[in-house]
LOKOL-616256 format. One record per residue: residue number from 0; z, y, x of N, C-alpha, C in turn. Coordinates in pm, 1 decimal, padded with zeros to 6 digits. Layout:
<pts>
(NUM,(Z,Y,X),(Z,Y,X),(Z,Y,X))
...
</pts>
This chain:
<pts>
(0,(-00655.1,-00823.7,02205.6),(-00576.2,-00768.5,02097.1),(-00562.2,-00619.1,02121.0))
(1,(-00577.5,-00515.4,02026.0),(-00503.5,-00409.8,02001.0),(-00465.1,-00312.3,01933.4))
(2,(-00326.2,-00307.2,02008.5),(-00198.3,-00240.2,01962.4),(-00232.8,-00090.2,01907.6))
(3,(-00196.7,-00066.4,01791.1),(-00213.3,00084.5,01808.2),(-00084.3,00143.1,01701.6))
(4,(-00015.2,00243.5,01789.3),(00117.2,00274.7,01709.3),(00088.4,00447.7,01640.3))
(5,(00123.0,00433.1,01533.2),(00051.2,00590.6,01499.2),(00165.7,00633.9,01364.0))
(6,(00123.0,00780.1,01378.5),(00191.1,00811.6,01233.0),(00167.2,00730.7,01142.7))
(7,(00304.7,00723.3,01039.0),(00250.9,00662.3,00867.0),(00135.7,00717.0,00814.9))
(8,(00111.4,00848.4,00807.5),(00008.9,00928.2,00706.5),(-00164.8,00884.0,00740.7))
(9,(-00153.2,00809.8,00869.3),(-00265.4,00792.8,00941.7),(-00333.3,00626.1,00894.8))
(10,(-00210.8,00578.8,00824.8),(-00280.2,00413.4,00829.9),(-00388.1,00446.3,00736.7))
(11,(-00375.5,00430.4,00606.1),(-00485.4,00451.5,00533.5),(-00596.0,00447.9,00609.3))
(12,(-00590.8,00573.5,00625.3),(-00760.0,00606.4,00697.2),(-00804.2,00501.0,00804.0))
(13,(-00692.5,00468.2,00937.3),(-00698.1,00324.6,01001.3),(-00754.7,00223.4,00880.3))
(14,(-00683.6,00205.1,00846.7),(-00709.1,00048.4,00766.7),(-00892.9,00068.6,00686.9))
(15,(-00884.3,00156.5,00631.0),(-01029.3,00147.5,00587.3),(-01168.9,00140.8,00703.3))
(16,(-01154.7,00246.3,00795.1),(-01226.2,00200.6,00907.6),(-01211.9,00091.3,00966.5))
(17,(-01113.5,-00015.2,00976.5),(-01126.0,-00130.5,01003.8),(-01169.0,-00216.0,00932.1))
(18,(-01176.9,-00214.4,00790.3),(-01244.1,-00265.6,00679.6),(-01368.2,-00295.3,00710.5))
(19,(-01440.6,-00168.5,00744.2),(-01587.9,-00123.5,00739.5),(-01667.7,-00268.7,00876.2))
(20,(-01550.3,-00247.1,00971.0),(-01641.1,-00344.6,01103.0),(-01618.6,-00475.3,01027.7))
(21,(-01553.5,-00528.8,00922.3),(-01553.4,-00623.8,00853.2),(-01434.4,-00737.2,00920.4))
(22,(-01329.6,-00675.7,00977.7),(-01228.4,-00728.6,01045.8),(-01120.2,-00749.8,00879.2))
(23,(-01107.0,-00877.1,00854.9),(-01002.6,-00879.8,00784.7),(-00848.4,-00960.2,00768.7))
(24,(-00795.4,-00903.5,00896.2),(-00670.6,-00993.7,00939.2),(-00655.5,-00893.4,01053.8))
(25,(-00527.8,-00824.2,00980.1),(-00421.6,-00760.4,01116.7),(-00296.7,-00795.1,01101.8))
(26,(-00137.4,-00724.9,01174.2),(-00060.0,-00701.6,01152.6),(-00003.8,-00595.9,01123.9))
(27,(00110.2,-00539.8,01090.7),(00149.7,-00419.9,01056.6),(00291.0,-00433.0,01032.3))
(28,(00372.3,-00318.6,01106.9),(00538.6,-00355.3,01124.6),(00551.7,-00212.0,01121.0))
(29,(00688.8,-00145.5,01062.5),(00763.2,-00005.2,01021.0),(00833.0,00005.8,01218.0))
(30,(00796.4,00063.6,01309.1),(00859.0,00112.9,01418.1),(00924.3,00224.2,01460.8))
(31,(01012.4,00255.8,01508.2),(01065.4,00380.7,01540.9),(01013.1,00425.3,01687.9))
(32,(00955.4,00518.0,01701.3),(00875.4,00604.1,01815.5),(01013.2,00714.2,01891.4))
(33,(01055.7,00678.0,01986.5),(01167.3,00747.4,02055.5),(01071.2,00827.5,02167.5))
(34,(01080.4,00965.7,02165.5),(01068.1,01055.7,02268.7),(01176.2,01187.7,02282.6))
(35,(01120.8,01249.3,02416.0),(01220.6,01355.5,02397.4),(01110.6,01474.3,02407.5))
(36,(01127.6,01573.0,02351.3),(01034.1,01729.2,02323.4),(01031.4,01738.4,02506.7))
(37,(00928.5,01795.0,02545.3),(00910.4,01813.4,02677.7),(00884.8,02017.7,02635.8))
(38,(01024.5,02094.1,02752.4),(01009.6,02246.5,02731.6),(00917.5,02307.1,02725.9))
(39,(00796.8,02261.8,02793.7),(00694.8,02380.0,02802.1),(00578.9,02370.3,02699.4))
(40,(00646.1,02215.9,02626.7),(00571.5,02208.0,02464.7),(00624.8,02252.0,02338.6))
(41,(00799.6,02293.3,02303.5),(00839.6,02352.8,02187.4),(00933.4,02396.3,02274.2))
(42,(00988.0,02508.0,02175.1),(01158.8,02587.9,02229.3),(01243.9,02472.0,02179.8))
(43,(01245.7,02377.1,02102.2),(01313.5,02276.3,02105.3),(01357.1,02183.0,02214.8))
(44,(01297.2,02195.4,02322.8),(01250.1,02095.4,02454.4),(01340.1,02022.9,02461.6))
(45,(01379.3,01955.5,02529.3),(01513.2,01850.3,02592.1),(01543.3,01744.6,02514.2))
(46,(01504.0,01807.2,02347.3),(01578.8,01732.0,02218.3),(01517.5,01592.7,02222.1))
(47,(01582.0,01453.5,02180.7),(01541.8,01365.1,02152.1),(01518.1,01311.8,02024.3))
(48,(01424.7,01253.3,02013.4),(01369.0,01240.1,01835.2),(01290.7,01082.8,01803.0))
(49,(01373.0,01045.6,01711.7),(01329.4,00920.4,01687.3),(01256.5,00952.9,01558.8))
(50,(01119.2,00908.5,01567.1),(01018.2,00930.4,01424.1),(00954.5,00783.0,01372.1))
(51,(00965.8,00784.2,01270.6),(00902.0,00650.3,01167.1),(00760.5,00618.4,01221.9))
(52,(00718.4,00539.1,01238.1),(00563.8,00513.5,01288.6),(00536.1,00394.7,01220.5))
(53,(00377.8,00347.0,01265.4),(00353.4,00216.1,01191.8),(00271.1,00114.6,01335.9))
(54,(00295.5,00033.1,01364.8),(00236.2,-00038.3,01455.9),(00149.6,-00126.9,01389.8))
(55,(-00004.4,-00132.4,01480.1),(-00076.1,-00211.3,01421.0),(-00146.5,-00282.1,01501.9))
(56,(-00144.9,-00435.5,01471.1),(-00208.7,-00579.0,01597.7),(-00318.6,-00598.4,01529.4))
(57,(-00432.8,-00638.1,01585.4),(-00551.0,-00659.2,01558.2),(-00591.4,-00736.5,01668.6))
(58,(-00641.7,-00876.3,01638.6),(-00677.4,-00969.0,01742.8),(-00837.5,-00983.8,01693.9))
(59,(-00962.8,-00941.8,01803.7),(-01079.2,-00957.9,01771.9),(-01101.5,-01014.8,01885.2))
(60,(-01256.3,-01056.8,01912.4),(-01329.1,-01159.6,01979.1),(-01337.1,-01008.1,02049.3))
(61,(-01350.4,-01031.0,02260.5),(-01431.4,-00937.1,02333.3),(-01492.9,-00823.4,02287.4))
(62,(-01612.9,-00887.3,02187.4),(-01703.1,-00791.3,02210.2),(-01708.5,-00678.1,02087.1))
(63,(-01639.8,-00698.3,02073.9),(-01596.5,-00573.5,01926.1),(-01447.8,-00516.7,01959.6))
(64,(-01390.9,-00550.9,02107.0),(-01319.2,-00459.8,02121.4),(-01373.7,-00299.9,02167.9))
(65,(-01450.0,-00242.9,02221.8),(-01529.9,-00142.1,02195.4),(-01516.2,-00085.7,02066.8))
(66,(-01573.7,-00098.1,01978.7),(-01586.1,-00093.7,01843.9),(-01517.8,-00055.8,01735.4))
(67,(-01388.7,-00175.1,01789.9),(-01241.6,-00125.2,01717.8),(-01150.9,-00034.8,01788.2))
(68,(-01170.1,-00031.8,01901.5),(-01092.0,00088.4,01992.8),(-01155.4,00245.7,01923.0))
(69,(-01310.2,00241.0,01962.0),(-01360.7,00369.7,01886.3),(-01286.0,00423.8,01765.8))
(70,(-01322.0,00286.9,01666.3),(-01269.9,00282.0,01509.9),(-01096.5,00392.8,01508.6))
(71,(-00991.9,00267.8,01575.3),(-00888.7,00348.0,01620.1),(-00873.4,00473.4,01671.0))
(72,(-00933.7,00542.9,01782.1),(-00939.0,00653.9,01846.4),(-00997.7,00779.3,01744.0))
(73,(-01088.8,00778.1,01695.4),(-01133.8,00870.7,01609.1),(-01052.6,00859.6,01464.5))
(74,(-01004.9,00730.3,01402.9),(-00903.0,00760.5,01308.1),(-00828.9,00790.7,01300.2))
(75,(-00772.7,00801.4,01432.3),(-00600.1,00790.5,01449.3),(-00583.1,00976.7,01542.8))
(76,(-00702.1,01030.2,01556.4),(-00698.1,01122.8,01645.4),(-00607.8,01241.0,01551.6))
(77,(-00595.1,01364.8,01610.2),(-00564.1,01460.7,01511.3),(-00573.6,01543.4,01693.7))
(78,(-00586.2,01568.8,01810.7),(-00581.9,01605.8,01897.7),(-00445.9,01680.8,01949.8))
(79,(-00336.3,01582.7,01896.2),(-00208.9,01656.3,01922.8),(-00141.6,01606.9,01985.5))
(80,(-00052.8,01671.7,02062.6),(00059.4,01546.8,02122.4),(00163.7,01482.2,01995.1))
(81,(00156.2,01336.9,02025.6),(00251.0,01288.9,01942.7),(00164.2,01177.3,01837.4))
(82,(00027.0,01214.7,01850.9),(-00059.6,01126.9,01774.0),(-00030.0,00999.0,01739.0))
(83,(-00073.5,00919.3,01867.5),(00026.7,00777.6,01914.3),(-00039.6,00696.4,01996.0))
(84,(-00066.8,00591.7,02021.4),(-00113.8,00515.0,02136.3),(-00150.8,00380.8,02128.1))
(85,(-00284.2,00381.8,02182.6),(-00385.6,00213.6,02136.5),(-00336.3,00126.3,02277.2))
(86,(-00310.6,00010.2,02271.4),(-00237.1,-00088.1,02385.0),(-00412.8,-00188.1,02395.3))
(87,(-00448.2,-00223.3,02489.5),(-00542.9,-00308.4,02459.7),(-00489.9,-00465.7,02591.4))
(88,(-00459.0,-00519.4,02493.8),(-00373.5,-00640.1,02578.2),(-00488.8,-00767.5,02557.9))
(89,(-00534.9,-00834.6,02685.6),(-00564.2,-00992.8,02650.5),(-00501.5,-01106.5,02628.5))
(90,(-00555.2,-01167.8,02510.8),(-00478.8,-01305.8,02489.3),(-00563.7,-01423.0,02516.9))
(91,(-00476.2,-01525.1,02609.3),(-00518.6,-01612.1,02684.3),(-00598.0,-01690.4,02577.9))
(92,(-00494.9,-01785.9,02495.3),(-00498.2,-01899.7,02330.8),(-00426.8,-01856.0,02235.5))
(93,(-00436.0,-01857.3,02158.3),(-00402.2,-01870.9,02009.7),(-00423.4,-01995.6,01935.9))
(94,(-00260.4,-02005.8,01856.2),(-00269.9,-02104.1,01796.5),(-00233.2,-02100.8,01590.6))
(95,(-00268.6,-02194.5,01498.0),(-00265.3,-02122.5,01414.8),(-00153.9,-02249.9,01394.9))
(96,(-00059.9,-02169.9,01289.3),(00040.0,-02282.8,01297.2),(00028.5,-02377.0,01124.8))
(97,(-00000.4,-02523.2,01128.7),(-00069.3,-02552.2,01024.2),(00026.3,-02591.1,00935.1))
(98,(00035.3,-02639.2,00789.2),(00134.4,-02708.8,00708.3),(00122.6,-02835.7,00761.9))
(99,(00061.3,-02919.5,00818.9),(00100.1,-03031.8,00875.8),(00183.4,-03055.9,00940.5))
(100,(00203.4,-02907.4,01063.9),(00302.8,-02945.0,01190.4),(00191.7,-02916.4,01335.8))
(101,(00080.5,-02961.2,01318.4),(-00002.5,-02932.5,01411.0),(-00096.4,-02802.9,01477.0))
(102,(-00077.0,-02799.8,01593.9),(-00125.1,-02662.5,01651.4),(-00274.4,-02712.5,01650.8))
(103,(-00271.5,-02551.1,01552.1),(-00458.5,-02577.3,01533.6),(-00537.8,-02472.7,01663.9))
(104,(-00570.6,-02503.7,01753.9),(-00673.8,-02393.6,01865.5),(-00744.1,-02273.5,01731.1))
(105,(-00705.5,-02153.0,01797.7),(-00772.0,-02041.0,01724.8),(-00928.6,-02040.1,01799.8))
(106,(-01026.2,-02043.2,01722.3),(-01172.1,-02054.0,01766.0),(-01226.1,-01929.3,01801.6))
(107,(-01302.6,-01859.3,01866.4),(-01317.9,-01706.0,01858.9),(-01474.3,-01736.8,01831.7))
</pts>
């Protein structure tokens, strides 16, 4: 799976490059990004600042994590501090949860 938390203004462009590798199933949640200005980056320094962000889960098979990391990294870039940050976490199973009641095994 991965995580990637980034400005709002940035999904768009995310979401269509993920389109393109033909991935169609993510998540997407409104997050608040807490840091504090570090001095020797604004005369503001010390200040703490909570900013709107968008978090985004994407569960692919191995071998297109490459692929979608790229996808992420070059969409999401702008070469600034504050951009935001790709998590690349493994998931053991997945299960899909059915209208029957029964845990269906996610197939990769």
């Amino acid at each position: 799976m991965l995580v990637i938390i980034v400005k709002t203004f940035k999904v768009e462009e995310i979401l269509n490059d993920i389109k393109k590798l033909n991935i169609v199933s993510l998540s997407m949640a409104d997050v608040q990004k807490f840091y504090v200005i570090p001095l020797r980056v604004h005369p503001d320094g010390g200040q703490e600042k909570l900013l709107l962000s968008i978090k985004i889960e994407v569960v692919v098979q191995d071998d297109l994590v490459p692929a979608v990391e790229e996808v992420l990294f070059r969409a999401a870039t702008r070469g600034r501090i504050g951009d935001g940050k790709v998590f690349i976490i493994p998931i053991i199973e997945g299960f899909r949860l059915s209208e029957i009641g029964k845990r269906m095994l996610l197939k990769g």
